[in-house]
C-alpha positions, -999 to +999 in steps of 0.1 A: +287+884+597+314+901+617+349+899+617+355+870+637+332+845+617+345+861+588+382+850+600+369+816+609+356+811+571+387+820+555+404+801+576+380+768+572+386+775+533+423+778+535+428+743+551+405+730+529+418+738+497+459+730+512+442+698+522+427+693+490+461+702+472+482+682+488+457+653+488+448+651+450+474+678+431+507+675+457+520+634+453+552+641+460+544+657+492+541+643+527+503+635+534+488+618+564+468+584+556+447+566+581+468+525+586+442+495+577+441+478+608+435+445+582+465+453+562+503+446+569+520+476+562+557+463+566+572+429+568+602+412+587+634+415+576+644+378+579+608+365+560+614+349+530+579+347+519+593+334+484+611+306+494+596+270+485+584+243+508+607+211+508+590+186+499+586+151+521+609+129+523+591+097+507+605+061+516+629+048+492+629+016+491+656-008+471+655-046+459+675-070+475+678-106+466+681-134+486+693-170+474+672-201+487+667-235+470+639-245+449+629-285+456+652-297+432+683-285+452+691-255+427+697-217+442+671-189+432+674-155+443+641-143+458+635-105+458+628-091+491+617-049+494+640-026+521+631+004+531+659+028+535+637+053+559+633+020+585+666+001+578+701+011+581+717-012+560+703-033+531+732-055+535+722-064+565+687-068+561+693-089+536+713-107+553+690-115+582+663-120+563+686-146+546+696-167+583+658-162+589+649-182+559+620-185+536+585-171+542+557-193+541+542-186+512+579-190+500+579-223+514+551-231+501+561-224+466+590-253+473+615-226+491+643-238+514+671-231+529+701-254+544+712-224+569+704-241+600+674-223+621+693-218+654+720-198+637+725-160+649+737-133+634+767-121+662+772-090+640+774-073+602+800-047+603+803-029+570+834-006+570+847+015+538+868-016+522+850-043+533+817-061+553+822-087+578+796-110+591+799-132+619+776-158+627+772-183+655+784-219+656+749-228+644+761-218+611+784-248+603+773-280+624+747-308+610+734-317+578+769-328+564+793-321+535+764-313+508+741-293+530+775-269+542+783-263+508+749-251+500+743-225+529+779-214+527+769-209+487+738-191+494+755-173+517+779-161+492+756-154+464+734-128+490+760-115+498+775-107+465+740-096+451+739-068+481+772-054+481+803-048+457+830-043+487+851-077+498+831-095+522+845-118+547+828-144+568+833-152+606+821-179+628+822-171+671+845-139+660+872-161+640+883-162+603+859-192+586+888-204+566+878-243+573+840-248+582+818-278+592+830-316+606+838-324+571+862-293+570+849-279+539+878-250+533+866-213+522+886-189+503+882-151+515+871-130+509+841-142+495+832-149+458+818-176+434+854-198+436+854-194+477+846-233+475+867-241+446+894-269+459 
C-alpha cells in the first residue's frame, strides 16, 4: 500500500467517524438530514389548523297563531309554522296567511273566516314602535255589521298574538278609525277594547 492509498484511508476513516460523531454523539450540532418529500416540514403563518368548524345554520322556525271561526261563530287561534331562514317577518306571514284564510283541511274541520277573499294586503310596515298594516277596500265592504266586527276581531287577536309593539290598521293608506257601511268605529291602536263603544 503506498502512500497515496494510505492518505485516502485515513482520510475515508476521518469522515467517517466526524460523520458518525456528529450523527449519533453531537445533537446539538448542525447535521444535514435528507426532507421527506411526503412530510410538511413548515406551515403558514396565517393557518389556524385548530380553529373549529361553524356549524350550519339550521332553520329556526317559530309558531304563529292565527284566529279563524269554528261553525258556531266563536274565534280559535290555529297554529301555523314560519320559517325564519325563508320569511322575513313572522308578523307578516302571519298576517297574510291570516287575509288568505283557512286551508282546506282547516275548512274542513269547520274553519272560516269573515275577511272577505278579494282583500289585499297594500303593505305591513313594522318600524321600532309600532307595525302598520294596510289593506285594500276589500277589507271592510259586504257581509254587514256582525261579519265587520268579526274580521276586524280576528284581525286584532293575530295581530296581538304576533307582535307586542302598538299596531295600527289602515284601509287604501288612511287611518281605519270608522270601518264598513254600518260605520263600525275602531280605537287605535289596536287591542281587545278597539271595538268597545
Amino acid at each position: 500500500m503506498n502512500f497515496s492509498q494510505r492518505l485516502g484511508l485515513f482520510c475515508l476513516i476521518l469522515i467517517s467517524f466526524l460523520y458518525i460523531y456528529f450523527a449519533f454523539f453531537n445533537k446539538d450540532s448542525f447535521h444535514f438530514e435528507r426532507p421527506n418529500n411526503n412530510e410538511i416540514t413548515e406551515q403558514p403563518a396565517d393557518l389556524n389548523i385548530d380553529e373549529p368548524k361553524k356549524p350550519e345554520e339550521k332553520h329556526k322556525i317559530k309558531i304563529i297563531k292565527i284566529f279563524f271561526t269554528d261553525s258556531k261563530g266563536n274565534l280559535h287561534n290555529l297554529s301555523r309554522k314560519c320559517d325564519t331562514q325563508i320569511e322575513k317577518s313572522c308578523f307578516n306571514y302571519a298576517i297574510k296567511e291570516l287575509i288568505q284564510g283557512p286551508t282546506n283541511w282547516e275548512k274542513s274541520k269547520g274553519f272560516s273566516s269573515e275577511i272577505p277573499s278579494e282583500t289585499k294586503i297594500l303593505s305591513i310596515r313594522e318600524g321600532s314602535n309600532n307595525v302598520l298594516i294596510d289593506l285594500s277596500s276589500a277589507f271592510e265592504s259586504g257581509g254587514g255589521a256582525e261579519s265587520t266586527y268579526i274580521r276586524v276581531h280576528q284581525l286584532i287577536k293575530t295581530a296581538r298574538a304576533n307582535t307586542s309593539m302598538p299596531v295600527f290598521l289602515y284601509i287604501n293608506g288612511k287611518q281605519a278609525d270608522v270601518i264598513g257601511g254600518e260605520g263600525i268605529m275602531i280605537k287605535q291602536p289596536l287591542t281587545e277594547r278597539s271595538l268597545d263603544e
